[in-house]
N, C-alpha and C positions, 0 to 999 in steps of 0.2 A: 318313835314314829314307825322303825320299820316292825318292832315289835306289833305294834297296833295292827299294820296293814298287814300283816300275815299269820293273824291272832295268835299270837305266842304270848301266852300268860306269863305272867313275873310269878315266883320267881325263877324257872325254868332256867338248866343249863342248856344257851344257846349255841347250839353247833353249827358252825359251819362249813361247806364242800362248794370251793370254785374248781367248776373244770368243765371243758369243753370234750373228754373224750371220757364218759363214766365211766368205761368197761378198762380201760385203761389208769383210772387213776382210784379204781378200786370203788367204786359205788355198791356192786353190788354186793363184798365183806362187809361195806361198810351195814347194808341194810340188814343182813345176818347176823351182825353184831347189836344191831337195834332191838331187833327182835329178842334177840338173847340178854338183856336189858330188860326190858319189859315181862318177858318171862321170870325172871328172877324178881321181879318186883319194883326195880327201881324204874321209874317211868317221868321223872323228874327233869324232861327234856325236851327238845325241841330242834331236827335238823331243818337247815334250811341246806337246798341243792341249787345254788347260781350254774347257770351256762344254758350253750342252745343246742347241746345234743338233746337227742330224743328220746325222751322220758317215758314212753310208753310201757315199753318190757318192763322197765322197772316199778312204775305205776299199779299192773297188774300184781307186781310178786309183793309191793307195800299192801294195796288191798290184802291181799290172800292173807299178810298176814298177821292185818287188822291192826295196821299200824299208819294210818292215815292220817291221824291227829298228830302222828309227832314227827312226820314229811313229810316237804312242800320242795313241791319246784319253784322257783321263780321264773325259771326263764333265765334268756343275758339280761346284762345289767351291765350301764356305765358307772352303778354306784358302790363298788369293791370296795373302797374305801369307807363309805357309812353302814356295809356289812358288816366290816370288821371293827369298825366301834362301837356297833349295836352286841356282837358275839361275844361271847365267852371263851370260845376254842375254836380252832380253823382243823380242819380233818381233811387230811391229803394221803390217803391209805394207798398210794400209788404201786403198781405195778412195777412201774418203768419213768423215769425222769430225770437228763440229765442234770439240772438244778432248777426247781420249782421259783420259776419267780412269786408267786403266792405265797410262797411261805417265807420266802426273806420279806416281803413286802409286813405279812402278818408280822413277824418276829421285829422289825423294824418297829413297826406300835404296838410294839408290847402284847401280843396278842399270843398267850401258849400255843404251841401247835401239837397236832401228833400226826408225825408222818410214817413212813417206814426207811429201812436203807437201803434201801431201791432207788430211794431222793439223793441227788447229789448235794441238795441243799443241805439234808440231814446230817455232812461234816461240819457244818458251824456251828449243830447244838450240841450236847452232849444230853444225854438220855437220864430224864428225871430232871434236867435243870429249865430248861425253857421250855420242855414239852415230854415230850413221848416219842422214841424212836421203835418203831415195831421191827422185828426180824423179817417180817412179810404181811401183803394184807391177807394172809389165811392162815396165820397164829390163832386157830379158832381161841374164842375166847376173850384173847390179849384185849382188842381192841375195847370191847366191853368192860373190861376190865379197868384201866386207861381211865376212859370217857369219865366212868362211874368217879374216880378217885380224884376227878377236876370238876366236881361238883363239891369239893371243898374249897370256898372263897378263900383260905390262906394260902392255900397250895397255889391257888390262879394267883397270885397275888404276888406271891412267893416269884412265881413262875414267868410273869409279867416285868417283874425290875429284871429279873437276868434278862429277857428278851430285848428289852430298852436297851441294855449295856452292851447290845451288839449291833447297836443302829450305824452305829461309825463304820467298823467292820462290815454291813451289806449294804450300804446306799450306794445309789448310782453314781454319786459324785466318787465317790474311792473308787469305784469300779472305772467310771470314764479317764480321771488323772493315774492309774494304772496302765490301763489300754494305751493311754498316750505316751508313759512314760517306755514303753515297749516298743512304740511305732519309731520314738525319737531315735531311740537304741539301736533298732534296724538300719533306720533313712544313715545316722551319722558310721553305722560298720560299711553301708554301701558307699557311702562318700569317700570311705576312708579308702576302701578297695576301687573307686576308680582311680583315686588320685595317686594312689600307689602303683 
């Protein structure tokens, strides 16, 4: 369906970028990496760009460089969730992020990622197993490179069971019975020190 409503042809590798601050989370490597794609020939793709920052600057430099057909804004969206079962790959080329909730969310369903280590998320993967960890997003090149090689279905595939097999490891429920098992920890050392 979302395929449909943002005319993305099958059978195109669907990339995804959720983020609220582009220039921060690397949009525009990621569009220089696009293009460098396309130039080489492979064009077998399709990004979508979720959030509500302001897509104009970037709009201008996709025109220029006639790369229109394979980026779309959407806009926000409450629907993160049927992005990422419609995609292929989630692309968080970040800058700067202490742990990307997007990318545990993605890696939760199984969804490859490629981020960089910039992510503090990107300690839970290991590089080449659930996705692609970049050294930065201006590895000219890497990225492109990357994308290209998760246009092979075993590799996604591949890449997909490891990221399931770390659902336990990033839900929020492990993360909430954590939190609390640390608060208990605190509350019973302060107890212990008044009653002392």
């Amino acid at each position: 369906e979302l395929r449909r409503q943002y005319h993305v042809p099958d059978p195109p590798l669907l990339l995804i970028m959720v983020a609220h601050n582009f220039r921060l989370k690397g949009l525009g490597p990621l569009v220089e990496e696009a293009s460098r794609l396309v130039v080489s020939g492979f064009d077998a793709f399709h990004l979508l760009v979720i959030g509500r920052d302001n897509p104009v600057g970037y709009q201008r430099r996709i025109d220029a460089l006639g790369l229109d057909r394979f980026i779309t804004f959407t806009g926000p969206s409450q629907r993160t969730p049927a992005f990422m079962s419609a995609a292929d790959v989630l692309v968080h080329p970040t800058y700067y992020d202490p742990c990307s909730r997007v990318v545990l969310e993605a890696l939760s369903v199984g969804l490859p990622c490629i981020t960089t280590a910039f992510n503090g998320a990107a300690e839970i993967m290991a590089d080449g197993r659930e996705g692609f960890i970049l050294e930065s997003p201006d590895a000219v090149g890497m990225m492109a490179r990357r994308i290209q090689e998760l246009s092979d279905p075993e590799l996604r595939k591949r890449m997909s069971q490891r990221a399931l097999a770390l659902r336990d490891k990033v839900s929020m429920n492990r993360h909430v019975d954590e939190l609390d098992t640390i608060f208990r920890e605190i509350a019973d050392a302060r107890r212990a020190v008044a009653s002392g």
